[in-house]
C-alpha positions in Angstrom: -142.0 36.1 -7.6 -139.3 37.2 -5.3 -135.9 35.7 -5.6 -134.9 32.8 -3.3 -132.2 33.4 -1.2 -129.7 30.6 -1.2 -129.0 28.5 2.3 -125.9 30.7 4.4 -125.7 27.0 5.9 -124.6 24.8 3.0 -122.2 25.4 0.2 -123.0 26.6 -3.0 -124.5 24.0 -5.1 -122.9 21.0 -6.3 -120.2 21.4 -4.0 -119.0 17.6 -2.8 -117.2 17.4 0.4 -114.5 14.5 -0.1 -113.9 12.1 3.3 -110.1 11.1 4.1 -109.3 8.2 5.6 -108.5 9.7 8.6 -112.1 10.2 9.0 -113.7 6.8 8.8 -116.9 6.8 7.1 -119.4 6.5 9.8 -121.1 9.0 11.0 -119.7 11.5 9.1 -121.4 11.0 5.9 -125.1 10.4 7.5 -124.5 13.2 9.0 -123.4 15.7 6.1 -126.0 13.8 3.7 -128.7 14.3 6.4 -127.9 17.8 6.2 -128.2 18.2 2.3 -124.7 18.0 1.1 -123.2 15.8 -1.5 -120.7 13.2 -0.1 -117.9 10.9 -1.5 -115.7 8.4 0.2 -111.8 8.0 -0.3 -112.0 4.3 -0.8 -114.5 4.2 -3.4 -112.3 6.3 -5.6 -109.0 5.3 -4.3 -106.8 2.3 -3.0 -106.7 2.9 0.6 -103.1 3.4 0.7 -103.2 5.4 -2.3 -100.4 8.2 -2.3 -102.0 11.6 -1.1 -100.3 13.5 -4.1 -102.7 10.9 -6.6 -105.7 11.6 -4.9 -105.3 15.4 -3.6 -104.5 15.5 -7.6 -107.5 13.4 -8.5 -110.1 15.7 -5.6 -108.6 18.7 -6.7 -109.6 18.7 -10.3 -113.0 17.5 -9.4 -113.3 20.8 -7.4 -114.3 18.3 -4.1 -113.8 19.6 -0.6 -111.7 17.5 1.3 -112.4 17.2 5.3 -109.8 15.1 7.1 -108.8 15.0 10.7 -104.9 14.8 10.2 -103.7 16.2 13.0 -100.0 16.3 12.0 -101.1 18.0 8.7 -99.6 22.0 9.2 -96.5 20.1 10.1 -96.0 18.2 6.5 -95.4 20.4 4.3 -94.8 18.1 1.5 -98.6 17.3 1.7 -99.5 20.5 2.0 -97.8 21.8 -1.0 -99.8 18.4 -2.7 -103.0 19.8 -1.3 -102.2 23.6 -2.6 -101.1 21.8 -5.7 -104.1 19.9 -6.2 -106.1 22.8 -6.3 -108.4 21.1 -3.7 -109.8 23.0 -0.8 -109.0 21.0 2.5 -111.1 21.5 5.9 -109.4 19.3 8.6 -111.7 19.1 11.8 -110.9 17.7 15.7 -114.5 15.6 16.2 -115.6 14.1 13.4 -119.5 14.7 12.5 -121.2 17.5 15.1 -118.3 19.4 14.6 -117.7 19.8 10.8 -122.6 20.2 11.0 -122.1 23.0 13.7 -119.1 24.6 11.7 -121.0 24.3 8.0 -122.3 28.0 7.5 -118.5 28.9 8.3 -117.2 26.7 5.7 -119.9 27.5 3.6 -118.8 31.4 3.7 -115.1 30.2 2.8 -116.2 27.3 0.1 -118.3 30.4 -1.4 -115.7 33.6 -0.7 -112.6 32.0 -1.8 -111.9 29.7 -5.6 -108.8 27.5 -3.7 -106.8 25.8 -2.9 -106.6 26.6 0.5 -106.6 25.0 3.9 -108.5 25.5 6.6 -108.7 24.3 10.1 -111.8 23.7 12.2 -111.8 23.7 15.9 -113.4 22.0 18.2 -116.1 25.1 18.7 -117.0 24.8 14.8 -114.4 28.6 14.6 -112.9 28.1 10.8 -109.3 29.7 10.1 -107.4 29.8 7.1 -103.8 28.4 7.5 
């Protein structure tokens, strides 16, 4: 029987993508789940004013993805040293659900090509770049 050839449109198995705050929770996770991929919510692990060095700490070790739409994130650079730090892998995107489903088998080829942490940015056209 020939080998199956894994999906170049999700992420490798098992891998959880982890919605911030900034995201809201609807429709992003029908979305994302509708697609196949595993999906957790910040406030059912998290107070929602939880510090982000607790829960980039907490994601991190859990090997989650975290997607998040803060737009002033490249220009705190105490959180990102908590995100490179937490050994999470952070995907921030510009519209929340069509974007982050039309930019998925570009994450998927970072989520796959590189162990983390890392930071990404996702554009409006679904283009991923490393920051």
């Amino acid at each position: 029987m020939p080998s199956k050839k894994q999906s170049v449109a999700k992420p490798p198995d098992g891998t959880v993508c982890f919605i911030d705050r900034s995201l809201g929770i609807e429709p992003i996770r029908t979305v994302l789940i509708n697609a196949g991929l595993f999906v957790e919510i910040h406030d059912d692990h998290f107070a929602r004013d939880e510090e982000d060095r607790i829960w980039l700490r907490a994601v991190g070790e859990r090997g989650w993805v975290v997607l998040t739409k803060d737009q002033r994130l490249r220009y705190r650079p105490l959180k990102i040293a908590a995100l490179r730090a937490s050994k999470a892998r952070n995907l921030r995107g510009m519209e929340i659900s069509m974007v982050f489903l039309t930019a998925l088998p570009r994450i998927s080829k970072v989520v796959r090509s590189l162990p983390g942490p890392f930071v990404a940015r996702v554009s409006q056209s679904g283009h991923v770049k490393l920051t």
